[in-house]
C-alpha positions in Angstrom: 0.0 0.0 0.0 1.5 3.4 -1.0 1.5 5.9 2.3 2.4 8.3 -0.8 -1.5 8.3 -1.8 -2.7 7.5 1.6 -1.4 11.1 2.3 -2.1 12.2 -0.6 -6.4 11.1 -0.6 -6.2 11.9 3.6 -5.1 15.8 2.5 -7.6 16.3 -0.3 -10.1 15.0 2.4 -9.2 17.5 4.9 -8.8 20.9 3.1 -10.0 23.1 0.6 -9.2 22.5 -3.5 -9.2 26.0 -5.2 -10.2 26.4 -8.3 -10.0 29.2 -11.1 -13.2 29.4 -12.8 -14.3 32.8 -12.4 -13.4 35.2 -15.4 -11.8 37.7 -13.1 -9.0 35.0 -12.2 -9.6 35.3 -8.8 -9.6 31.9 -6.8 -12.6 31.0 -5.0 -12.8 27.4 -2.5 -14.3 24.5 -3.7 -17.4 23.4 -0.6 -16.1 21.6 1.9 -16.3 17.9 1.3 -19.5 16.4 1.9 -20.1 13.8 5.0 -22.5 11.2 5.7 -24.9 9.5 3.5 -25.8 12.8 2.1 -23.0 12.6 0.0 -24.9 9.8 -2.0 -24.1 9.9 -5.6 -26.1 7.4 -7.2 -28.6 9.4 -8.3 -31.0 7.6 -6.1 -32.4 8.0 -2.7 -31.5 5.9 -0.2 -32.9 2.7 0.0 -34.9 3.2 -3.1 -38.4 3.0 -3.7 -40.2 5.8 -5.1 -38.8 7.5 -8.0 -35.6 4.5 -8.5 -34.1 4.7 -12.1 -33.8 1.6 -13.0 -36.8 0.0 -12.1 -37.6 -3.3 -14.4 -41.1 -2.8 -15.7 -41.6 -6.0 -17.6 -40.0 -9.5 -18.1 -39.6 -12.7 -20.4 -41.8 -14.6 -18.0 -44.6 -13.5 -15.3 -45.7 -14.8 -12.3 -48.5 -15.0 -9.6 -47.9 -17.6 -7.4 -45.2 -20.2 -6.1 -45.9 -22.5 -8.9 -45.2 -20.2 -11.2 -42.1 -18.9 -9.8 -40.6 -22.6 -9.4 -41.3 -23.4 -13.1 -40.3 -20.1 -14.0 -36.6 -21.0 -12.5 -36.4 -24.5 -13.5 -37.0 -23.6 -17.4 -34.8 -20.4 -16.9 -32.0 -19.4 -19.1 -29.1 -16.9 -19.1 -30.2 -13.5 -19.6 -34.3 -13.9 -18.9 -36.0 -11.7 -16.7 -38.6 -12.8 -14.6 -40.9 -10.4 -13.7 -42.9 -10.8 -10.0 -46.7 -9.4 -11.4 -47.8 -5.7 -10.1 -49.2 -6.1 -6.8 -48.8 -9.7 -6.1 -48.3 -11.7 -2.8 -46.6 -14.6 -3.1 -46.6 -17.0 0.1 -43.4 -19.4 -0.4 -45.1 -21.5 2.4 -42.2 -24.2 3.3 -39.9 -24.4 0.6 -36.6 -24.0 1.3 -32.8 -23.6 -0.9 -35.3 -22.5 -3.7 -32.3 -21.6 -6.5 -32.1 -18.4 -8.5 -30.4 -19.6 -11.3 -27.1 -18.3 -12.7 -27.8 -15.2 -15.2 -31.1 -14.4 -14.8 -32.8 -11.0 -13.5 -35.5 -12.2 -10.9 -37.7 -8.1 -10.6 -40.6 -6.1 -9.5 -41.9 -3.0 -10.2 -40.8 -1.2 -6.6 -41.1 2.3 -6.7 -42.8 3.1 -9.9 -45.6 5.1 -9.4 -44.8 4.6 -5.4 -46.0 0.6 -6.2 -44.6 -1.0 -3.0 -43.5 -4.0 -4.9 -44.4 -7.5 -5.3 -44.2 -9.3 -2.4 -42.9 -13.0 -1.4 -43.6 -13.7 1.9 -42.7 -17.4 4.6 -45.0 -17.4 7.5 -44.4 -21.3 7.8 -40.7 -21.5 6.8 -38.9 -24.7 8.5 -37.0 -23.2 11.3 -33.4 -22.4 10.6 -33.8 -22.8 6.8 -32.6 -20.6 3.9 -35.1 -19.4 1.5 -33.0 -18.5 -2.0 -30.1 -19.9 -2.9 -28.5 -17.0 -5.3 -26.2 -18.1 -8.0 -23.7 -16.3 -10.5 -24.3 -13.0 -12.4 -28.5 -12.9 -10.7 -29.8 -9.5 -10.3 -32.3 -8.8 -7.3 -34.7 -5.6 -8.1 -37.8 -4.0 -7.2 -39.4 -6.9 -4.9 -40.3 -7.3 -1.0 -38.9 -10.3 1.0 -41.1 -10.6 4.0 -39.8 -13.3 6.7 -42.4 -15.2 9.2 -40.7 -13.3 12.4 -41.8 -10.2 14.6 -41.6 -6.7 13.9 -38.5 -5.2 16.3 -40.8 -3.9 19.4 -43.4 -7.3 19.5 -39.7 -9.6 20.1 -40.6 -12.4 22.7 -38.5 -15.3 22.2 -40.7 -17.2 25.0 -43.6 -16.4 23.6 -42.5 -16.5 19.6 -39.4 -18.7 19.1 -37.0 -16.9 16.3 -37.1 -18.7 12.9 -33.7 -18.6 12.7 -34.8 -18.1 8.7 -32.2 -16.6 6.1 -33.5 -14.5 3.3 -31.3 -14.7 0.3 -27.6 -16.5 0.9 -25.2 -15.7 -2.2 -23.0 -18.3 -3.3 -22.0 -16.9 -6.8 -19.8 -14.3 -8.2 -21.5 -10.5 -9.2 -24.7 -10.7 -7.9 -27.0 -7.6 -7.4 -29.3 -6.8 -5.0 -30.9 -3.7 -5.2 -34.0 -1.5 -4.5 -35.7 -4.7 -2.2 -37.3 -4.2 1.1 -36.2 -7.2 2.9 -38.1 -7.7 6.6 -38.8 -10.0 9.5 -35.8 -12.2 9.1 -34.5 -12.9 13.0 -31.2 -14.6 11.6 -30.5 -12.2 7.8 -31.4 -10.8 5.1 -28.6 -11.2 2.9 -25.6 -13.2 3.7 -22.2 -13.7 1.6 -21.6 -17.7 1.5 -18.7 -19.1 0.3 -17.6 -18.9 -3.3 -19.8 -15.7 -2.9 -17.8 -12.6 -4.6 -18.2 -8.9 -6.2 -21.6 -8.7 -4.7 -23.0 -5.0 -4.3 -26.0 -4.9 -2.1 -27.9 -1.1 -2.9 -30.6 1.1 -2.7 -32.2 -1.4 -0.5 -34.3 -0.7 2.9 -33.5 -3.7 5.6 -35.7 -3.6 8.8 -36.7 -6.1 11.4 -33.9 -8.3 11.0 -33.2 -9.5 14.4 -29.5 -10.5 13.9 -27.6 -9.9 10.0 -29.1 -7.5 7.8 -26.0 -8.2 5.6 -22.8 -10.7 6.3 -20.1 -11.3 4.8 -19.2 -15.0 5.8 -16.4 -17.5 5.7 -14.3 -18.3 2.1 -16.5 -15.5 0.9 -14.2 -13.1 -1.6 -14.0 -9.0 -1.8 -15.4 -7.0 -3.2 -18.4 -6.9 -1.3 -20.1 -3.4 -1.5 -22.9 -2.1 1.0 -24.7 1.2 -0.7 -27.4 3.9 -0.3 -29.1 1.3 2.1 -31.5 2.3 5.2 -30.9 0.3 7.5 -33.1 -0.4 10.9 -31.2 -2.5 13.6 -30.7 -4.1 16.7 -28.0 -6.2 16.7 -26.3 -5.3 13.5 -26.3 -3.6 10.5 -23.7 -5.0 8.3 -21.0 -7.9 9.9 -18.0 -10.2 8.9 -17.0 -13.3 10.1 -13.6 -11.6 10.6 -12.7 -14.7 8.4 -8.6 -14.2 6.5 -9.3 -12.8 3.4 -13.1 -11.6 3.8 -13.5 -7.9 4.0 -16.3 -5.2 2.9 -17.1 -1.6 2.3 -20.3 0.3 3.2 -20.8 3.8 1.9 -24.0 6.3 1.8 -25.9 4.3 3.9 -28.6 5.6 6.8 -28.1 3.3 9.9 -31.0 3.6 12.4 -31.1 2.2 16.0 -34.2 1.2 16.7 -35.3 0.4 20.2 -34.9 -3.2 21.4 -37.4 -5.0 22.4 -38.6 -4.8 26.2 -37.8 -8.7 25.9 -34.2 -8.0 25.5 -33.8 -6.1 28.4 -31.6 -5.0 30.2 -29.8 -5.0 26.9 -25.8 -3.5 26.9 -26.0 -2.8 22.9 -24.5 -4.0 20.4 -22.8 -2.1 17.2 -24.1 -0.8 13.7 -20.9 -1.6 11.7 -19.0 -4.7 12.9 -16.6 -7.2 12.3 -16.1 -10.6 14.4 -12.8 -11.9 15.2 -12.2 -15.3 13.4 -13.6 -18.2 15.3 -11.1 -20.4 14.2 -8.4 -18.8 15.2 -9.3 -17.4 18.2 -10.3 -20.9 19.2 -7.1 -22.8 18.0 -4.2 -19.7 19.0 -6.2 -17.2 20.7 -5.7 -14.7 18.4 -8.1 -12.1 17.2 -8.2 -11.7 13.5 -10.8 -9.5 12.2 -10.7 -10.3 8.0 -8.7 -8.6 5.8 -10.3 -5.1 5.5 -13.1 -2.7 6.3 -14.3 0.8 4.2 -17.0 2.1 5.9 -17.3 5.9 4.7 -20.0 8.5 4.1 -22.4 6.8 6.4 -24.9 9.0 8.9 -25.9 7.2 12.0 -28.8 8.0 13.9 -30.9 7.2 17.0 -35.1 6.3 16.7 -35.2 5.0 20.1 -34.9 7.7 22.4 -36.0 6.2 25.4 -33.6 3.2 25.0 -30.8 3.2 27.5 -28.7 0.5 25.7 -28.5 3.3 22.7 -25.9 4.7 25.2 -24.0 1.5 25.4 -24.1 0.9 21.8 -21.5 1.3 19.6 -21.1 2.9 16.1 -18.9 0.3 15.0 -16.6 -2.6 16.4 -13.3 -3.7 15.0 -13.3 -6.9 17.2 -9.5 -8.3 16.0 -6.8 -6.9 13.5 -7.6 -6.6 10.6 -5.1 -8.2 8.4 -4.3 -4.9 6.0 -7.0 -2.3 7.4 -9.9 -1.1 8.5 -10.9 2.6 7.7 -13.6 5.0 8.7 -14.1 8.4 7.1 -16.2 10.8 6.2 -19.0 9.4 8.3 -21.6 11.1 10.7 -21.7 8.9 14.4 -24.9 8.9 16.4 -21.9 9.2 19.8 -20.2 12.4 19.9 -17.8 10.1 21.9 -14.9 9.0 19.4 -14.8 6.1 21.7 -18.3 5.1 21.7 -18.0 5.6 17.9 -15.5 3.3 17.6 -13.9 0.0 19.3 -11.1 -1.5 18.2 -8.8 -3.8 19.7 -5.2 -3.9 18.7 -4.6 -2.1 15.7 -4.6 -1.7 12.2 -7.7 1.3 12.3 -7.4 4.1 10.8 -10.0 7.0 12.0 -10.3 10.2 10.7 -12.2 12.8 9.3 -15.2 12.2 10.7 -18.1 14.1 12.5 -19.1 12.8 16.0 -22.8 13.6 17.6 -25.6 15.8 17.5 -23.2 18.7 17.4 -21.2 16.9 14.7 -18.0 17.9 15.9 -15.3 17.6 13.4 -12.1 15.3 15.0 -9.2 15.2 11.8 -7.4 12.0 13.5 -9.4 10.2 16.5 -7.3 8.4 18.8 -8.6 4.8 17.5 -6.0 5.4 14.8 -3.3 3.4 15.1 -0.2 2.5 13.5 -0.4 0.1 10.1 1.2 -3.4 10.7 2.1 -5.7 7.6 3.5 -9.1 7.2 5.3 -10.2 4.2 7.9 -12.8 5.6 6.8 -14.6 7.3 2.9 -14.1 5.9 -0.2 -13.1 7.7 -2.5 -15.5 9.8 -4.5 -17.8 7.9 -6.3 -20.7 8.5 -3.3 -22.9 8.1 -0.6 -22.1 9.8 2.7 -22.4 7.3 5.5 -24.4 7.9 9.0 -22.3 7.0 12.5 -23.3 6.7 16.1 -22.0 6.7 16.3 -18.7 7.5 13.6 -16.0 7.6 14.4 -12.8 6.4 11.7 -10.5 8.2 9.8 -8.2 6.3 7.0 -6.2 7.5 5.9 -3.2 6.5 5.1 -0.1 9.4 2.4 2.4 8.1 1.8 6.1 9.7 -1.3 7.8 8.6 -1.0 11.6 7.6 1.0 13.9 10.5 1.6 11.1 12.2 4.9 9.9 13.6 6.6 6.5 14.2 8.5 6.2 17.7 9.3 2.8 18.2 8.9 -0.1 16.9 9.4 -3.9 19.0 9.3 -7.0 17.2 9.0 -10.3 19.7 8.8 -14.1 18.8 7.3 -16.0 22.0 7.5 -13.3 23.7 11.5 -12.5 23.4 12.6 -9.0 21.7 14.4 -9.3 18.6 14.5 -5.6 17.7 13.7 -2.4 19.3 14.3 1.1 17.4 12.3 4.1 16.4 11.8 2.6 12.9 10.8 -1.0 10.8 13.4 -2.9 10.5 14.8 -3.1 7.0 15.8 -6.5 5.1 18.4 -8.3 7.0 17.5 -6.6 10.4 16.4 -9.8 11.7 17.1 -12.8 10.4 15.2 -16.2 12.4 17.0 -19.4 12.3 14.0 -21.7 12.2 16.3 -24.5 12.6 16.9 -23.6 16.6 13.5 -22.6 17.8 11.6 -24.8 20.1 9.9 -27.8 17.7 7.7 -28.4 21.1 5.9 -25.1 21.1 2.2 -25.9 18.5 3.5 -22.5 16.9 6.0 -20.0 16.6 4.2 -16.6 17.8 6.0 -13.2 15.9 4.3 -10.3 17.4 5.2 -6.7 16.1 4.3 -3.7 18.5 4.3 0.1 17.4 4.0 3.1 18.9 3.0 6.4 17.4 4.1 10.5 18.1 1.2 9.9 20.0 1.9 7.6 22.3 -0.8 5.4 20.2 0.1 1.6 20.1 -0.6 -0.7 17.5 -0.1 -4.7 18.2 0.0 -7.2 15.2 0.9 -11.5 15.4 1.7 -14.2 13.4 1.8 -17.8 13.3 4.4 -20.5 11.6 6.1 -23.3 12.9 9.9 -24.7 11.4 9.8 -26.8 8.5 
């Protein structure tokens, strides 16, 4: 990654671009750069509806009913459209893993004319079952997926026992999903399976989803795009399994907390915007690995439950493990005027700036959740398999410093014994590990690399091999 354009993209952020337009040469300032989902750019609202451009108003193929739709998909070929009739209801009743075959456009008329879209609905869905199974190149537009559980505030697990129903899961490559209401799931709405990839979820409103309005899961691939969405949560709004290589970006989306139900209470909060530390690895080296990446930017975060005291305990976002390369958040409005409350992160590899915080929206350039930019080349970053290396290891790791800031030290360890200590990386041939005389009855070999910032800001990043 070049810090060269880092800087570069952080500066144009943070001041004023002149310009020379006027015909008496004088300069006048570009506005000041927009923040939130206000920014949006699309063209269309956010989370569609009335007014969307690119609404589908006809297909190769109607349908009414279930029937239909099944015999639609089976007979379906690459490039057919099949269009959900005006005003239709469709109850899927208990079929489950129905497949949306690979190339087809599967649409509804949502938003023209303010039509609130076909609608497929699952009051009797087998519990913990997934409705659509999406395949490659399938484009999601203009429909209403309604699940069998409870709106947010009528949430009584003793009374009604979550479905543990997901909406759509996406198991092929460029899939589109956009302008859909999708409601009442308690487990998701859209989740990223493996061999899922280059899936942009937009324009959509998700509400009353209990748990996932959209995951990215394990063996899923970026990029994985979250846009112009409104989102009403709980639990989450958008999530990652924090798996090695998964990552995903969410821009111009609204994010509403909505009050959780008095069946949850007392309820600490959870967090709009996360990512989960990888359960493999936590479980196998007690490491916290959070994916690869994160780009959450020009989001607005807001509050509908005012007389919820977990809103207070909520956070904007959670980083809950390091992110192999980085996690970034800019440009966004946070319900907490708190950077911390904002924010949690655990070890490093965050970058935070540029942001406005609150009701006040208070501008803070560099928040303290910033940290210092930790790398592995040699030996690599975690994965699920740990590598076996021999001969000599040659370390290389790269020591990142976002905009003003200043590196002061920098302390590289292997089970827990400094190799290096200086106010800089170390460059090749700084330290060199013999893998032939480390201890063969350790499960691993455990490098960690610590740096400090100007700040006094630390950033902490491991990894995992064992001698060949």
């Amino acid at each position: 990654m070049s810090k060269t354009f880092l800087f570069v993209l952080a500066a144009s952020f943070a001041t004023f671009v002149f310009s020379c337009g006027k015909e008496d040469g004088k300069q006048e300032p570009a506005p000041l750069p927009m923040y939130g989902a206000d920014a949006n750019p699309t063209g269309d609202s956010i989370g569609g509806g009335n007014g969307y451009s690119k609404i589908v108003q006809s297909g190769d193929v109607t349908v009414h009913n279930l029937d239909e739709l099944l015999t639609a998909f089976a007979s379906a070929k690459s490039g057919d459209v099949i269009y959900v009739a005006d005003g239709a209801a469709i109850d899927l009743g208990t079929a489950t893993n129905i497949e949306i075959p690979a190339g087809i456009t599967l649409a509804g008329n949502r938003g023209l004319n303010g039509a609130p879209g076909p609608l497929l609905f699952s009051n009797t869905t087998p519990p913990s079952s997934i409705l659509f199974l999406v395949e490659d190149d399938v484009r999601i537009t203009g429909l209403r997926f309604k699940g069998p559980d409870d709106d947010f505030p009528n949430i009584d697990y003793n009374v009604r026992p979550e479905s543990g129903v997901l909406c759509l899961a996406v198991e092929g490559n460029h899939v589109e999903v956009e302008n859909c209401e999708i409601s009442n799931y308690s487990r998701g709405g859209v989740e990223i399976y493996p061999r899922g990839k280059n899936v942009h979820v937009h324009h959509c409103h998700l509400h009353d989803i209990h748990s996932y309005p959209v995951v990215v899961l394990n063996k899923s691939e970026p990029p994985v795009l979250v846009e112009a969405c409104r989102i009403n949560w709980i639990w989450h709004a958008t999530a990652g399994s924090g798996a090695p290589g998964t990552g995903y970006e969410a821009r111009y989306n609204l994010i509403i907390r909505e009050a959780a139900p008095d069946s949850w209470q007392p309820y600490n909060g959870q967090h709009a915007i996360d990512m989960h530390d990888y359960l493999q690895i936590l479980q196998e080296r007690g490491h916290h690995v959070a994916g690869d990446f994160m780009r959450i930017h020009h989001n607005t975060f807001v509050s509908n439950a005012p007389n919820d005291p977990s809103v207070a305990t909520s956070y904007d976002a959670a980083v809950r493990g390091v992110p192999r390369e980085l996690a970034e958040f800019h440009h966004n409005i946070f319900l907490h005027s708190d950077p911390a409350q904002a924010i949690f992160q655990l070890d490093g590899n965050v970058w935070v700036y540029d942001n406005l915080y609150g009701s006040d929206q208070v501008h803070i350039p560099i928040a303290l959740q910033t940290t210092p930019q930790i790398l592995f080349v040699n030996p690599p970053p975690q994965a699920e398999a740990i590598p076996a290396i021999g001969g000599t290891i040659n370390l290389n790791i790269q020591v990142n410093m976002f905009d003003t800031l200043q590196l002061k030290q920098v302390i590289v360890a292997l089970n827990g014994d400094t190799l290096y200590n200086a106010d800089k990386a170390p460059a090749s041939g700084d330290v060199m590990i013999n893998t032939s005389a480390l201890n063969t009855s350790l499960p691993f070999q455990e490098l960690t690399v610590t740096a400090v910032d100007s700040r006094g800001i630390v950033g902490r990043h491991s990894t995992v091999f064992t001698p060949q």
